[in-house]
C-alpha positions in Angstrom: 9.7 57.2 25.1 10.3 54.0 23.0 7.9 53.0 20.0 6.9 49.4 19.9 6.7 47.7 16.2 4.6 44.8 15.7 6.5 41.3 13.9 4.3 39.0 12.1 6.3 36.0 10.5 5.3 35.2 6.9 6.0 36.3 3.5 4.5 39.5 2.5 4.5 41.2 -0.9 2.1 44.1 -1.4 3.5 44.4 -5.5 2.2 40.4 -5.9 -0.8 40.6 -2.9 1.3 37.6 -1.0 0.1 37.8 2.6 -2.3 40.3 1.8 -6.0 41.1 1.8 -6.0 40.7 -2.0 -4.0 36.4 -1.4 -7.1 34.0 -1.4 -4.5 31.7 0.7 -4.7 35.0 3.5 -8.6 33.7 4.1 -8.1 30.3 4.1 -8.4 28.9 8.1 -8.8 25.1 9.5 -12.0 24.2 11.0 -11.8 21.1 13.7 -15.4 19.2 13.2 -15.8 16.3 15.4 -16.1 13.2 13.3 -19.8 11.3 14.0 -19.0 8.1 16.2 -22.1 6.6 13.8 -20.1 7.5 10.6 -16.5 6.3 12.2 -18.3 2.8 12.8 -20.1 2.6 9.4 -16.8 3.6 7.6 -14.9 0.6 9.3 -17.7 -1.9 8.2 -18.2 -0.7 4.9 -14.9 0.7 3.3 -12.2 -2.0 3.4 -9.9 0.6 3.1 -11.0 2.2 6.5 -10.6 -1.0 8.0 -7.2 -2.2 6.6 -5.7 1.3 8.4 -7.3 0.7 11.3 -6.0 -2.7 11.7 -3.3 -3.4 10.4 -1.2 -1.5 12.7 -2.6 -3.1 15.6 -1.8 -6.2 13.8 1.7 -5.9 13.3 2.6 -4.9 16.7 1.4 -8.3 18.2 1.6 -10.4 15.0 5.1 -11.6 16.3 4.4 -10.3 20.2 7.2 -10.9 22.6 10.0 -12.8 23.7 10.4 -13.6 27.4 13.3 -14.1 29.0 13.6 -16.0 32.3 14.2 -19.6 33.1 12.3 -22.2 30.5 10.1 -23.6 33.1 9.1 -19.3 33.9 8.7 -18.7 30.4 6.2 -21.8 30.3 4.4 -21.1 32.8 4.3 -17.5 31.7 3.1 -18.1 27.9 0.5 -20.8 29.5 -1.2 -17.8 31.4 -1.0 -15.1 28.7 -3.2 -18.1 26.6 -5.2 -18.2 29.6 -5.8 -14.9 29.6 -6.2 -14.7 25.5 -3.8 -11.3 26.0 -2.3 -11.3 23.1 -5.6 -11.2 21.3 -7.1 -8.7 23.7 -4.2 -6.4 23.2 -5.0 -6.8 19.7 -8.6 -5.9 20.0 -7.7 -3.0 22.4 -5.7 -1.6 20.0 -8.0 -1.9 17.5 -10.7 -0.1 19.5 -8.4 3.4 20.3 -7.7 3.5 16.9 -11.6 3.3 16.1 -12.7 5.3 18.2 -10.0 7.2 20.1 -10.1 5.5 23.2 -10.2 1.5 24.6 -9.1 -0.5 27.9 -8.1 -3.5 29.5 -9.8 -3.9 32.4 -7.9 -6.2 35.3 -9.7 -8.5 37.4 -8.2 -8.9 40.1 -10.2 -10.5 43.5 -9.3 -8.1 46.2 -12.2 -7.1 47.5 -13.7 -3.2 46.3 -12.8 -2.4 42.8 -13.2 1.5 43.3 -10.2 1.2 45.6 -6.5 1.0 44.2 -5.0 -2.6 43.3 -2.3 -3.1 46.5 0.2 -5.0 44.6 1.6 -6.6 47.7 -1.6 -8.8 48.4 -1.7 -10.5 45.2 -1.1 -13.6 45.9 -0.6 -16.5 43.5 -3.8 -16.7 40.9 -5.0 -13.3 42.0 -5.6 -12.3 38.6 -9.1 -14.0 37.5 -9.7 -12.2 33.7 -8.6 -9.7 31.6 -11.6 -8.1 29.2 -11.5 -5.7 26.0 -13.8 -2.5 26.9 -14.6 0.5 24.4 -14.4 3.9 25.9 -18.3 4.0 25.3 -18.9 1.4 27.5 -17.1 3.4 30.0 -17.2 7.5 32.0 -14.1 8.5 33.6 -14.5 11.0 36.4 -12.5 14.9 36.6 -8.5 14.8 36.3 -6.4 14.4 39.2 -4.6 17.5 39.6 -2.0 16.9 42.6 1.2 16.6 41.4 1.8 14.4 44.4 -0.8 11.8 43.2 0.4 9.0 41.5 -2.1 8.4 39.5 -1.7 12.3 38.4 -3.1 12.8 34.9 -5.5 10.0 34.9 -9.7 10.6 35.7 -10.5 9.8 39.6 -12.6 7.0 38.8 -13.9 4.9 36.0 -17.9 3.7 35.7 -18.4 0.8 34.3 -22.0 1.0 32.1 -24.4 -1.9 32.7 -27.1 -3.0 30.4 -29.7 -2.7 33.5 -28.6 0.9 34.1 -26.2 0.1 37.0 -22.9 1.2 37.1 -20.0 -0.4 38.7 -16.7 2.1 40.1 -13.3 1.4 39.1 -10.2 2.5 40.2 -8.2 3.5 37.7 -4.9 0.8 38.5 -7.5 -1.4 37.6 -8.2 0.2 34.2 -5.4 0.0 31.3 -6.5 2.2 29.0 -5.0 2.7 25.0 -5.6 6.0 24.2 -6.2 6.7 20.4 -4.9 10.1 18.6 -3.8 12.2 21.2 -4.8 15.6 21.5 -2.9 18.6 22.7 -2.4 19.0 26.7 -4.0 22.9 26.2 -7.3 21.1 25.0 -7.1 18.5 27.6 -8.0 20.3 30.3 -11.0 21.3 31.5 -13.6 21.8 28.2 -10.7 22.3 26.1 -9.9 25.1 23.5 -12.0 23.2 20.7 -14.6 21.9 22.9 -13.5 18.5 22.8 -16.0 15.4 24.4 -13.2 14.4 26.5 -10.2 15.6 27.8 -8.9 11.8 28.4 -9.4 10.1 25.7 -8.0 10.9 22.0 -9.4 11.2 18.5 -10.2 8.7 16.5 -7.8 8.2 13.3 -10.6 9.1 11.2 -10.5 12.5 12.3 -7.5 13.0 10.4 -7.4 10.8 7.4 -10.9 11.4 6.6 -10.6 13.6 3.6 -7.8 11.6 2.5 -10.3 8.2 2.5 -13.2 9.3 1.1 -11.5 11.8 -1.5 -10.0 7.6 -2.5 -13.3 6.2 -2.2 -15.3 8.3 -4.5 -12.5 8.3 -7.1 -12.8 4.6 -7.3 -16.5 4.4 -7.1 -16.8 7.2 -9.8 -14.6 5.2 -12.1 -16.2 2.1 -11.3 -19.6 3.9 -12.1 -18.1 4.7 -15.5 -17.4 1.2 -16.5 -20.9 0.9 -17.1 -20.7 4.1 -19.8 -17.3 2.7 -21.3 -19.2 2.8 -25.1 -22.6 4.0 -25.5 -24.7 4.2 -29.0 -25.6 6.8 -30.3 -29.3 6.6 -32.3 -29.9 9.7 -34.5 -34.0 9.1 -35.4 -35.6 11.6 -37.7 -38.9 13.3 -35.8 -38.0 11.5 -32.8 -39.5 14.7 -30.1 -42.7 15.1 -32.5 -43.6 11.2 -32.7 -43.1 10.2 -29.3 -46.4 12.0 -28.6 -47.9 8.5 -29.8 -48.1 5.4 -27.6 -48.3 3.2 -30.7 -44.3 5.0 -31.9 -43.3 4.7 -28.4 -43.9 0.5 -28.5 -42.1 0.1 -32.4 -39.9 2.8 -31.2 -38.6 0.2 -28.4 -38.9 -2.8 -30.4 -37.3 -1.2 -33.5 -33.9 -0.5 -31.0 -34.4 -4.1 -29.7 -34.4 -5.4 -33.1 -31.4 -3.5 -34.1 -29.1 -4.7 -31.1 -30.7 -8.2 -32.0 -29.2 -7.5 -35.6 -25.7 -6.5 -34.1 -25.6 -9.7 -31.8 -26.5 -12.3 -35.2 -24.6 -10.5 -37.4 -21.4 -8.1 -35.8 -23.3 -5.5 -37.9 -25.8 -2.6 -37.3 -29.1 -2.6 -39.1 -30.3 1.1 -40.0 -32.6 2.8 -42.7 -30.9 5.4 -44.8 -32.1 8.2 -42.6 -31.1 7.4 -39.3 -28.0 7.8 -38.0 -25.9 5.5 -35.8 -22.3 6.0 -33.6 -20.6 4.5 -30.9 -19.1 6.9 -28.2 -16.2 5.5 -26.2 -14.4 7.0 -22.7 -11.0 7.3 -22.8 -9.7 5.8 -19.4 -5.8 8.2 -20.0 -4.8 8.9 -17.1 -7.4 7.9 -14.5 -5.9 4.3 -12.8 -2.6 7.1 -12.4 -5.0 9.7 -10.7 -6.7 6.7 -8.0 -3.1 5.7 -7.6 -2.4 8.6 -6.7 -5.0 8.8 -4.2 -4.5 5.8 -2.9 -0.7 7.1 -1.9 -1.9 9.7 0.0 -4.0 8.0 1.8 -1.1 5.6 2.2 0.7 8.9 3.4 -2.1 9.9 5.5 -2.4 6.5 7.2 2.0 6.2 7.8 1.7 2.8 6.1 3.3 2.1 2.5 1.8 1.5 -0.2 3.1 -1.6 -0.7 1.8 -3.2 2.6 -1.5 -1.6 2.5 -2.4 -2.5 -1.1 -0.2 -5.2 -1.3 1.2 -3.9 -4.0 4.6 -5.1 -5.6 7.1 -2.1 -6.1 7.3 -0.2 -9.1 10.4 1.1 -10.8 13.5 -0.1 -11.8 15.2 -2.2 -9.0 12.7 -1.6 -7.0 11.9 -4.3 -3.4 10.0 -2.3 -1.4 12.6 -3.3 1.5 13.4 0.0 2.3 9.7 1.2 2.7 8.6 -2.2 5.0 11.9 -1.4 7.5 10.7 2.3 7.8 7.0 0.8 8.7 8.7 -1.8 10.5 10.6 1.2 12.5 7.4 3.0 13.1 5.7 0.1 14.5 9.0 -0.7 16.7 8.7 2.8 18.4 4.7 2.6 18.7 5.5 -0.8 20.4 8.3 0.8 23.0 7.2 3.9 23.8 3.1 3.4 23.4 2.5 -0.6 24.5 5.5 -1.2 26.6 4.1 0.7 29.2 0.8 -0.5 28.7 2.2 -4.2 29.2 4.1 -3.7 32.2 1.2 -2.5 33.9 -0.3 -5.8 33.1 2.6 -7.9 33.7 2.5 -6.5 36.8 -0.6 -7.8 37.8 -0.3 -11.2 35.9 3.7 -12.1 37.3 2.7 -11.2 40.6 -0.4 -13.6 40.2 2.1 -16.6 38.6 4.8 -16.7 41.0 3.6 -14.3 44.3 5.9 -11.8 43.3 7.7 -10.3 40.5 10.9 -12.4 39.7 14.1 -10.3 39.1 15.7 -11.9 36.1 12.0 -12.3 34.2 11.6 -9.5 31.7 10.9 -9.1 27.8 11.5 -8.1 24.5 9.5 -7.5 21.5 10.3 -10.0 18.5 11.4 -8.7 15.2 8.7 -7.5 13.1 11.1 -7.8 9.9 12.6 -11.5 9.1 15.6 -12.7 6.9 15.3 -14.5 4.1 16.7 -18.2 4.6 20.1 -17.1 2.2 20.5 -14.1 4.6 19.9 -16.3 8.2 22.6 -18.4 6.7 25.1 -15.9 6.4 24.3 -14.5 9.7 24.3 -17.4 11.6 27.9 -18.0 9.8 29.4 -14.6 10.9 28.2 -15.4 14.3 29.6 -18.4 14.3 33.3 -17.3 13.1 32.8 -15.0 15.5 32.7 -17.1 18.7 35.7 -19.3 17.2 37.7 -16.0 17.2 37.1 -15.1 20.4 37.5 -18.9 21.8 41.2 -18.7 20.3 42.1 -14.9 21.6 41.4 -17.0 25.0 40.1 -13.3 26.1 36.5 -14.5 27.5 36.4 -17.7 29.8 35.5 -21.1 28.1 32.4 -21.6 29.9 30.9 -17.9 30.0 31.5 -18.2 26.0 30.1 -21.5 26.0 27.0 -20.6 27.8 26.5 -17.3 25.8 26.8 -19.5 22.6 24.2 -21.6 23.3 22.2 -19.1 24.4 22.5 -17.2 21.2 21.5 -20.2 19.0 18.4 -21.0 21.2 17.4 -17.8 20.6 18.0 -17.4 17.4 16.4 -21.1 16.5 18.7 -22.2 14.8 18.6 -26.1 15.8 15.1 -26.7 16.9 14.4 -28.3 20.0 18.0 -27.2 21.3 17.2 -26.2 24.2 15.1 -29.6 25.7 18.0 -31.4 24.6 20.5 -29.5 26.5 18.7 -29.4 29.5 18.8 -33.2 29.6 22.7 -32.9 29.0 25.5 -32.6 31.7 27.3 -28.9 31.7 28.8 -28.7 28.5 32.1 -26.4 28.9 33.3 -26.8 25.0 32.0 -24.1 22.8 28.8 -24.7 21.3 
């Protein structure tokens, strides 16, 4: 007969209490309260700081969008219908929206007859897709989760309804729906009800539910400090039989006009009038150490949000040879992977719909990357676009790569770059150049 022992990981110290009954950390437990919609939508209209981290985010990921490459008449016609569309913007605003409140979508349409059935990619035919509109996740209920593995919509609700002012609701199928999901939450609460009785099982939490404590422990520091400004020096009366005298209207009047006359004193002359008996002082507050403590709570709201200081406050860098460079490339970074592995998907889903409605189908050599979020200074372009260019000499005099693969790769390299604006135009109205660019 074996005995069975019970693990627990964690420190435990019965001499100190450490993982004991007697710790204060050992009763200590996170609680998950559900942040108000009403309050998440007063904080981003009243605190500048709630709406900075909500947007800024979203801004930097389309501030610079994308960069298509296809043929120059493709890429015209392409950037003509993403104006068309406003997409850029709308992707903004979606993003914006799941931030806000957990949850937004793009809805597609497209003019194929029933919206609650699937978009069939193969009938969209050219100008197919009529509009693209920004929707919150309250103007919208999604339907129970598709459960059969074989689905390929698995994961998503079985339908969406659209809410209508009059009370009517339109059904939408969810190709038709791109929806930006905010925080997300764990799978284990996603299904059904949830483990922490969550509102909905598709869409996420808003980022307040996190940074909450973080903002408004930052807002009241700064408001309380601001209240004090009013208190910076106060004066001090000391009035002999002040409590006994007050009992009498006729001391309350010269009581007020004998302060007014005093302060009027101070103003003529820089100097305090007083009889012998009273007593006068000025009390001042000592502001050591309080712009260090909002600082400080401003970084960890900075922390909080994953956006640095520097770019959320604007702030220059402090400390010696200090630029802030490596901070904005780490942001930078962040934004890069929330832009492949978050809105890349979201886009081809769209571009699906959209190429298909430019050109009848979707062109094979028509795809995209996101620009650069960070840019060189003009010094640095320079020595770039120098190395790049010793480069291609060095490989035109190995002889190694053909003269007019090199050629054509040159070129396209300074095009893209933009090096020589309005390149490209001019070449096209050129005969095949073979030299090296």
């Amino acid at each position: 007969m074996g005995f069975v022992s019970e693990l627990r990981d964690g420190l435990t110290n019965l001499i100190t209490g450490a993982g004991t009954a007697a710790d204060k950390r050992a009763h200590s437990v996170y609680a998950l309260r559900h942040v108000d919609p009403a309050q998440v939508e007063a904080a981003y209209r009243s605190s500048w700081l709630v709406r900075k981290i909500i947007d800024l985010p979203a801004h930097d990921a389309t501030r610079a969008w994308r960069r298509w490459q296809a043929a120059p008449e493709a890429i015209a016609a392409i950037e003509a219908e993403e104006r068309r569309l406003e997409l850029r913007r709308k992707v903004r605003r979606a993003l914006v929206l799941a931030r806000l409140h957990g949850g937004a979508a793009i809805l597609l349409g497209v003019g194929d007859g029933d919206a609650a059935m699937p978009i069939d990619l193969a009938r969209i035919g050219k100008g197919g897709l009529r509009y693209a509109h920004v929707l919150s996740r309250w103007e919208l209920v999604h339907g129970e989760r598709r459960m059969d593995p074989e689905d390929p919509w698995f994961g998503q609700p079985t339908h969406f309804l659209l809410r209508g002012r009059g009370g009517g609701e339109v059904k939408l199928h969810p190709s038709r729906v791109v929806a930006f999901v905010g925080q997300a939450v764990p799978e284990a609460s996603a299904i059904g009800p949830g483990l922490m009785g969550g509102a909905s099982w598709f869409w996420g939490d808003p980022l307040l539910q996190s940074i909450e404590d973080a903002v408004k422990n930052a807002d009241a520091a700064q408001n309380g400090f601001a209240a004090l400004i009013d208190e910076a020096k106060v004066d001090v009366f000391g009035i002999p039989d002040l409590l006994s005298s007050l009992a009498s209207r006729e001391y309350e009047e010269r009581l007020l006009r004998r302060l007014s006359l005093a302060k009027l004193g101070q103003s003529t002359h820089n100097a305090k009038l007083k009889d012998a008996s009273e007593t006068w002082e000025t009390r001042q507050v000592v502001w050591t150490g309080m712009p260090e403590v909002i600082d400080r709570y401003l970084q960890l709201v900075a922390g909080a949000a994953d956006i640095p200081v520097t770019r959320l406050l604007g702030q220059a860098p402090a400390g010696l040879n200090a630029t802030g460079e490596s901070d904005l490339r780490n942001y930078y970074d962040s934004v890069a992977a929330m832009q492949a592995n978050e809105l890349r998907p979201l886009l081809e889903r769209i571009d699906a719909v959209m190429l298909r409605s430019l050109f009848g189908s979707v062109p094979g050599d028509v795809w995209f990357e996101f620009a650069p979020l960070w840019q060189l200074a003009p010094k640095e372009r320079a020595e770039v676009d120098k190395l790049n260019a010793e480069t291609a000499a060095i490989d035109a005099a190995s002889g190694l790569i053909p003269a007019e693969a090199l050629a054509a790769g040159r070129r396209g390299r300074v095009i893209e770059d933009g090096c020589y604006p309005g390149l490209e135009a001019a070449l096209a109205n050129l005969p095949a150049v073979s030299a090296v660019a």
